[in-house]
FIFI-67252 format. One record per residue (C-alpha): residue number from 1; x, y, z. Coordinates in Angstrom, 3 decimals, m for minus. Layout:
FIFI-67252
+-----+----------+----------+----------+
! pos !       xx !       yy !       zz !
+-----+----------+----------+----------+
! NUM !        X !        Y !        Z !
...
+-----+----------+----------+----------+
***
This chain:
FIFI-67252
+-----+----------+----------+----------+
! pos !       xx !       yy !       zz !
+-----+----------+----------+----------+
!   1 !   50.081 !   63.986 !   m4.718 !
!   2 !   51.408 !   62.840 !   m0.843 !
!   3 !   51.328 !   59.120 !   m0.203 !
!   4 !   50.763 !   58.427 !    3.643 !
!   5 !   53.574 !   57.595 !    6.142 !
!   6 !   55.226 !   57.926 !    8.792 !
!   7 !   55.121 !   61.995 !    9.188 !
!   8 !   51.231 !   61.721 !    8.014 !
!   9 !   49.049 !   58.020 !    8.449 !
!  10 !   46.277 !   56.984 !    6.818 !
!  11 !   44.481 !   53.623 !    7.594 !
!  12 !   41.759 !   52.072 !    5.690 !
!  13 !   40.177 !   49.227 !    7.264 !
!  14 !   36.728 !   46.923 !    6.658 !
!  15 !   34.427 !   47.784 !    9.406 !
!  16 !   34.100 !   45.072 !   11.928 !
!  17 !   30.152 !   46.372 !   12.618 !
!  18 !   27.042 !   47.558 !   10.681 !
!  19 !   27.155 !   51.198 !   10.030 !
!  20 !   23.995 !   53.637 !    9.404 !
!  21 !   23.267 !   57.261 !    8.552 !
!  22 !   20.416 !   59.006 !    9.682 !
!  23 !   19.207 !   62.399 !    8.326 !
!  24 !   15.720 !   64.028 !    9.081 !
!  25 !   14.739 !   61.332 !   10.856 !
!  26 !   15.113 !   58.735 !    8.158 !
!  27 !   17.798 !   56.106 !    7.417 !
!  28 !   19.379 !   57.193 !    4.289 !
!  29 !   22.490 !   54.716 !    4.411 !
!  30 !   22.932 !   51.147 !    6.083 !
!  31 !   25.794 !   48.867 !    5.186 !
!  32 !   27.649 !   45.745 !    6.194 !
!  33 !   30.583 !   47.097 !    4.166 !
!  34 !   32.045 !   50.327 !    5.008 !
!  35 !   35.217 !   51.354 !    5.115 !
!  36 !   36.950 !   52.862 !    8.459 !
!  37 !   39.738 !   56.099 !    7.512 !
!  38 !   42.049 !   56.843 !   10.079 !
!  39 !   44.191 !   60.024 !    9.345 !
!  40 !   46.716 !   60.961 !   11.421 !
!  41 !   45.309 !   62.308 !   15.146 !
!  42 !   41.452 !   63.063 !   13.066 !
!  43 !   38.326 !   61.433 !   14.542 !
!  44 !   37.649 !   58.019 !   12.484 !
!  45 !   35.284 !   58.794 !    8.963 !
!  46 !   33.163 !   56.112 !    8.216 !
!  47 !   32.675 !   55.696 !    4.178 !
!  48 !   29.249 !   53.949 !    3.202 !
!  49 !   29.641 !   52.253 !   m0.575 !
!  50 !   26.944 !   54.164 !   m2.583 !
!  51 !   25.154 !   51.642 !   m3.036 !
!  52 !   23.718 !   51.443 !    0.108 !
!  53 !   22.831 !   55.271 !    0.128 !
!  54 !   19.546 !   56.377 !   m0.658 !
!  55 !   20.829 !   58.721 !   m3.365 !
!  56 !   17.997 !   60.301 !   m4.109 !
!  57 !   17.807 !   62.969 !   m1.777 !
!  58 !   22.052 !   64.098 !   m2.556 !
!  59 !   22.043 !   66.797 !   m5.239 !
!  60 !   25.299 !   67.276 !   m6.690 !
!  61 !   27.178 !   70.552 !   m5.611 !
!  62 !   29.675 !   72.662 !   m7.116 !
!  63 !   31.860 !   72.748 !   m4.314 !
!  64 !   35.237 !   70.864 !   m4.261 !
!  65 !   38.160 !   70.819 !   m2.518 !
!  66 !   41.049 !   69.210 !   m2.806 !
!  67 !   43.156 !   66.922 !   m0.247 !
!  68 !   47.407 !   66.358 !   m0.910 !
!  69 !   46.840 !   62.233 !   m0.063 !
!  70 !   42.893 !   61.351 !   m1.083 !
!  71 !   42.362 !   63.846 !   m3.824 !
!  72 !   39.622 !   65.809 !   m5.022 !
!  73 !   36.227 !   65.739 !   m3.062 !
!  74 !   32.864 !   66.240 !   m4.587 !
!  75 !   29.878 !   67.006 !   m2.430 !
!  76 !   26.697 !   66.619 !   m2.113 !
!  77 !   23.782 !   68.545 !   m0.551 !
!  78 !   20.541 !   66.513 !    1.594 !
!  79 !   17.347 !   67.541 !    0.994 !
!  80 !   14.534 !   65.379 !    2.801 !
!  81 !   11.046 !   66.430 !    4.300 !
!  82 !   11.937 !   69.811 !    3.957 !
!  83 !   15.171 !   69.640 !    5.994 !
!  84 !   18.505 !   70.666 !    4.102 !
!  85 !   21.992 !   70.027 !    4.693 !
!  86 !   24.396 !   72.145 !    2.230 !
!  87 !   27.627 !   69.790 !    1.713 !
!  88 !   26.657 !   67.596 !    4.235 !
!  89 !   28.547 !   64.440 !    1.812 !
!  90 !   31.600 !   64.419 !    0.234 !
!  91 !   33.068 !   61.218 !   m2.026 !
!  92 !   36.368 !   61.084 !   m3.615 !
!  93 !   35.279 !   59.809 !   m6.727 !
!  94 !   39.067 !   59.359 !   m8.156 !
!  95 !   41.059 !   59.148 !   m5.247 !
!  96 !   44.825 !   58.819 !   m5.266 !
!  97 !   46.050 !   55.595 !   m5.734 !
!  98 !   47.052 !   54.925 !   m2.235 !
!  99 !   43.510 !   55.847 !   m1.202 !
! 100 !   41.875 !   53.820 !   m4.188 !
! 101 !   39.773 !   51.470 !   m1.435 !
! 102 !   37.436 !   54.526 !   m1.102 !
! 103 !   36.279 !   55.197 !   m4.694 !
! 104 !   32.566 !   54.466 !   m4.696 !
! 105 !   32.207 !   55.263 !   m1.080 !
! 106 !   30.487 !   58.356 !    0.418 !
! 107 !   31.149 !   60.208 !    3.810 !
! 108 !   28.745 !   62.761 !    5.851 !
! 109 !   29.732 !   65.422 !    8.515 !
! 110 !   29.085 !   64.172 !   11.790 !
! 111 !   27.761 !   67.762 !   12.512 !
! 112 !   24.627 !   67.814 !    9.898 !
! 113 !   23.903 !   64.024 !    9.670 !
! 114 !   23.707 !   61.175 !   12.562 !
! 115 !   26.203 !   58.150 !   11.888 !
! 116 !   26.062 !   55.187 !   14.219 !
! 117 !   27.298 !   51.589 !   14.560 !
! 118 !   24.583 !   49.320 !   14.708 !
! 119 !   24.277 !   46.147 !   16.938 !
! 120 !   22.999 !   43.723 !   14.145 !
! 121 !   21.251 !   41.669 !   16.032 !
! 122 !   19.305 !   43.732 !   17.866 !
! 123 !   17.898 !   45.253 !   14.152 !
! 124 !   17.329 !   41.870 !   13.091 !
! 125 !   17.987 !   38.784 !   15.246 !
! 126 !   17.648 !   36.142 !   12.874 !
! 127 !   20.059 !   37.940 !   10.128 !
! 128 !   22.311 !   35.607 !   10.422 !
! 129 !   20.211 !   32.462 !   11.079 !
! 130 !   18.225 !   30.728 !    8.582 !
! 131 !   19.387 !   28.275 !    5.124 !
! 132 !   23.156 !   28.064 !    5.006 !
! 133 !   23.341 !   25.165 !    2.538 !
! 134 !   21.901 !   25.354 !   m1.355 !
! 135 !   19.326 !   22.630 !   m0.594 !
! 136 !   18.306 !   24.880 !    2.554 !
! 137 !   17.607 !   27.562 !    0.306 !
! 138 !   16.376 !   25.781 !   m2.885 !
! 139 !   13.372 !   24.429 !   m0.149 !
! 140 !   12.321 !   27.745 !    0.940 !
! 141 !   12.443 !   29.309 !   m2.667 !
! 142 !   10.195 !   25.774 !   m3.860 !
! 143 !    7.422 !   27.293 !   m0.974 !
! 144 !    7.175 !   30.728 !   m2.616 !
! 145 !    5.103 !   32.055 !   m5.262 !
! 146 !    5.372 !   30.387 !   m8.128 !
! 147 !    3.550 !   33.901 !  m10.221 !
! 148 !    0.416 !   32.607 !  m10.195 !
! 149 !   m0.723 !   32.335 !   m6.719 !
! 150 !    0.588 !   28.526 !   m6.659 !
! 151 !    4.080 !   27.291 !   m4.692 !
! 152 !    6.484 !   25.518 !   m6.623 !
! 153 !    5.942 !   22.252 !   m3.635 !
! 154 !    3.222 !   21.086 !   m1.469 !
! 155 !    2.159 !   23.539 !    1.139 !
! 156 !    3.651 !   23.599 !    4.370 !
! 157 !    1.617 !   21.963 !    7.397 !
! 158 !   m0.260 !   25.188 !    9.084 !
! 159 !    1.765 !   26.078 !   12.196 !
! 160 !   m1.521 !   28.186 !   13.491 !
! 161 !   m4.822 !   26.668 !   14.293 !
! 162 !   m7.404 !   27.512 !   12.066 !
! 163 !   m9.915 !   29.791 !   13.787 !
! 164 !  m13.935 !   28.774 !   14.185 !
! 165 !  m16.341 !   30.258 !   11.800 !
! 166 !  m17.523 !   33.500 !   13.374 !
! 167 !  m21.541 !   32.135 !   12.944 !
! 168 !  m20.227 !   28.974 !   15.248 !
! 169 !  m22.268 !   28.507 !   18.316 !
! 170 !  m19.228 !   27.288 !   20.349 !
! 171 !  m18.149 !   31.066 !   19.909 !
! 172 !  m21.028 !   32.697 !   21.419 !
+-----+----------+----------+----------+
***
């Protein structure tokens, strides 16, 4: 086991944007919370926590290999609409201590699967509007089904018109 330095760097930071993976035409990962790995002169790998990867369509493969700083890699083969990507994700599942930020996380080769920062609010504009306080909240929860088809507070006033009868005469 290496530990990064001077004569080899690694950097692990919080991403500062929304990162997705796209395989087959699909988006099999989207987070708010991956990790950015900088080693030495390498291009950047983005690390998505597993939890926001449609695991499904990995199959576990028995390929490993092994890395002097991160540790041993497992990985992971894609199979989706009939398109398949042999090792195409990798995860140190025990990482070295030093690298410890990126247990839980999984990676994908640039070369078999399309990674991409996403501009947040373009996706969805109002992602970061809406109820910031509990009372905010509490009032929109009170408006929604209550189970039974009832709210848990008085309706709303309609923002919409409601539309004439189609049988109206004023319609014809």
């Amino acid at each position: 086991m290496k530990t990064p330095g001077p004569d080899h760097p690694i950097s692990i930071q919080p991403a500062t944007t929304r990162w997705r993976a796209r395989f087959a035409g699909h988006v099999i990962a989207d987070t708010e919370a991956a990790l950015i790995l900088q080693e030495t002169s390498y291009q950047p790998v983005v690390y998505f926590p597993r939890a926001d990867v449609s695991s499904e369509y990995l199959s576990r493969t028995e390929r490993s290999t092994h890395c002097p700083y991160k540790g041993d890699a497992a990985y992971y083969t894609l199979l989706m609409d009939g398109e398949f990507a042999e090792n195409a994700v990798w995860s140190y599942e025990q990482p070295y201590p030093a690298m410890n930020a990126i247990a839980g996380h999984l990676a994908f080769y640039r070369d078999k699967v399309e990674i991409y920062a996403v501009d947040d609010a373009a996706v969805n504009p109002r992602h970061r509007e809406g109820p910031q306080t509990p009372a905010e909240i509490a009032a929109i929860v009170q408006h929604t089904d209550a189970g039974d088809g009832t709210t848990q507070a008085e309706h709303w006033a309609a923002n919409v018109e409601t539309p004439a009868p189609f049988d109206d005469p004023a319609v014809r």
